[in-house]
C-alpha positions in Angstrom: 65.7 -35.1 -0.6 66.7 -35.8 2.9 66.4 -39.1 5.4 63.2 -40.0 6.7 62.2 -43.3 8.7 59.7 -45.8 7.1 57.9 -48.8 8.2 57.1 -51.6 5.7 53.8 -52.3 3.7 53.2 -48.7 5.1 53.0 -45.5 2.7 54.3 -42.1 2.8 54.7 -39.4 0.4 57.0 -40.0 -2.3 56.7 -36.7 -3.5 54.1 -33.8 -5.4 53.2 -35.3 -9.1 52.2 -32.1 -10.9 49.6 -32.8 -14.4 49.5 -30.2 -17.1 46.1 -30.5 -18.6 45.6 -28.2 -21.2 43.8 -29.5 -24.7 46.3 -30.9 -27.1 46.0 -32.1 -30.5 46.9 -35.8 -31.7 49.2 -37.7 -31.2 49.0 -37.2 -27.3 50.5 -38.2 -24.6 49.5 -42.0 -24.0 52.0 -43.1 -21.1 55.5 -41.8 -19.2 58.3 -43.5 -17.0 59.2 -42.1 -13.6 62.6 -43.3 -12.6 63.4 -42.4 -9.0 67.0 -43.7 -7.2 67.0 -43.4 -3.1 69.8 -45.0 -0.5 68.5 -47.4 1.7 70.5 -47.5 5.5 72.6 -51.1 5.3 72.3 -51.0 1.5 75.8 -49.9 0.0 74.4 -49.0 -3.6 71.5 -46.7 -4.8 68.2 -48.8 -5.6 66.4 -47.8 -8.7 62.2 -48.1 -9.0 60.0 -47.0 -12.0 56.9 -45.6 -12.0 54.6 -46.0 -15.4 52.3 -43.3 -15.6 49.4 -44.4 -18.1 47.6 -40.8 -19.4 44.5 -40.6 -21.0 43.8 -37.7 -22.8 40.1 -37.6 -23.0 37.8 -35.7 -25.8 36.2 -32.3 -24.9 33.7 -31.9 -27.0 31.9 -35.5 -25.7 28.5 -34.7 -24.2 29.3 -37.2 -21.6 32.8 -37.1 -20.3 35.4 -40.9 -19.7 34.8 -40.3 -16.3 30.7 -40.8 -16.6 30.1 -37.1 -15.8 29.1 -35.0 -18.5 30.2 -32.2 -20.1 30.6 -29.1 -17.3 29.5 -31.5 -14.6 31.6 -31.5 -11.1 35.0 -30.1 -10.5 36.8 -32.2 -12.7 35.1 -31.2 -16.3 34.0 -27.9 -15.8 36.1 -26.8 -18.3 36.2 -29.6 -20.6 36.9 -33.6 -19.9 38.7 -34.4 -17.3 41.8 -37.1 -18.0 42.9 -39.6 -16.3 46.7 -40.3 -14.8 47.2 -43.7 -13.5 50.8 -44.8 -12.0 51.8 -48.6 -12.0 55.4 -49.9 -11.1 57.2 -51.2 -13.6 59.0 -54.3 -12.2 61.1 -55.2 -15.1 62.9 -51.7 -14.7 62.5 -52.0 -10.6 65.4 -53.6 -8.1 64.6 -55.3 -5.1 66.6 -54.8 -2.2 67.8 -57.3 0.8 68.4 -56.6 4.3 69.2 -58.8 6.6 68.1 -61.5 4.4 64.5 -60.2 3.3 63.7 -59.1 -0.3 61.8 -55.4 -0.4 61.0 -53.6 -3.0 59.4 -50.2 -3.1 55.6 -50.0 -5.0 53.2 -47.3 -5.5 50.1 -47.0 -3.3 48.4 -44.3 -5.6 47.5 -40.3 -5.7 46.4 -38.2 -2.6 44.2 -35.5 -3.3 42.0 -33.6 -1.0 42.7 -36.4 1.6 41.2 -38.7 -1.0 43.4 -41.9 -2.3 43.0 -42.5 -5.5 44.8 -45.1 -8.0 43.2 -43.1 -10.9 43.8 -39.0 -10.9 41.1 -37.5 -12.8 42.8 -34.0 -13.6 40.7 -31.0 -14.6 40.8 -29.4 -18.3 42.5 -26.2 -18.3 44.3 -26.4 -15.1 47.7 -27.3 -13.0 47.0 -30.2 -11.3 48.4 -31.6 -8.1 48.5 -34.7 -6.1 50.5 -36.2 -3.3 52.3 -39.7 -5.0 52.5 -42.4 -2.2 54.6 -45.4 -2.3 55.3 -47.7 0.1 58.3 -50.7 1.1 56.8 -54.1 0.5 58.4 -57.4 1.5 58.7 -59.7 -1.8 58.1 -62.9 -1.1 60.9 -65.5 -1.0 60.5 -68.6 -3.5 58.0 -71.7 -2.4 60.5 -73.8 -0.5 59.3 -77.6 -1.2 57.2 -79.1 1.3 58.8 -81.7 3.3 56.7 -84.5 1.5 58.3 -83.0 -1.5 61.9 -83.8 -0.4 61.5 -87.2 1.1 59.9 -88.3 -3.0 63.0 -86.6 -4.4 65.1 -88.7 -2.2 63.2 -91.6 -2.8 63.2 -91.1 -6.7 67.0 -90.3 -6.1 67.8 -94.0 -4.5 65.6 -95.4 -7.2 67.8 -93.9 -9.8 70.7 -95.6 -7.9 69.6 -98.7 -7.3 68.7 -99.4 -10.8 72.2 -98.0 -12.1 73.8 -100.6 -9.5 71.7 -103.5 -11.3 72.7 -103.0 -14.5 
């Protein structure tokens, strides 16, 4: 909350994403929606972007964890398997924005941790688990316009069309 200035194609903290992972019995969690709103300077109306978050909640008692590491191996499954957050946008649910005549729309980069980026967040079992979200502004292209060979053919198939109407 609060203004800050961004560049496009450029990313910045969106904010702290906070994983619970603590074992759980079925059904699990497979996938959650982040919807975030934010004012944009020379847009009159809030935009609305979200964020799919994909979770897989891994076995514990595997002898080799998802992740390829097995079972008490490195930080992440010392205390069981690690899962694994991803975070996609959503662009049916997501609005682009124009200024000044160019489309934006705002995507996510990935996860931040340790100074690492990361577009999968392997979270360790039994623990709170933070990372930095990033997004960033990207310009959306504009439709193909038609190359100029393209119009002259539709203008040539256009007085085709009208000089056969004026002979019959």
């Amino acid at each position: 909350a609060g203004n800050m200035t961004v560049l496009v194609d450029t990313s910045f903290v969106l904010g702290t994403f906070t994983h619970l992972n603590f074992p759980i019995l079925s059904p699990g969690l497979t996938n959650v929606d982040l919807a975030l709103s934010f004012m944009v300077d020379g847009v009159a109306d809030a935009i609305s972007t979200v964020f799919s978050f994909d979770h897989w909640e891994t076995h514990n008692e595997a002898a080799v964890c998802a992740n390829g590491d097995g079972q008490g191996v490195g930080d992440n499954n010392a205390f069981g398997c690690a899962d694994r957050v991803t975070a996609t946008l959503n662009n049916a649910q997501s609005e682009i924005f124009d200024i000044d005549g160019v489309s934006y729309l705002l995507d996510i980069t990935g996860f931040q941790h340790d100074g690492e980026l990361m577009t999968d967040f392997w979270t360790e079992e039994n623990a709170t688990n933070e990372a930095h979200l990033l997004g960033r502004f990207v310009v959306v292209p504009s439709e193909v316009p038609l190359p100029a060979s393209g119009l002259l053919l539709l203008g040539g198939l256009a007085g085709m069309v009208m000089a056969r109407r004026r002979g019959k």
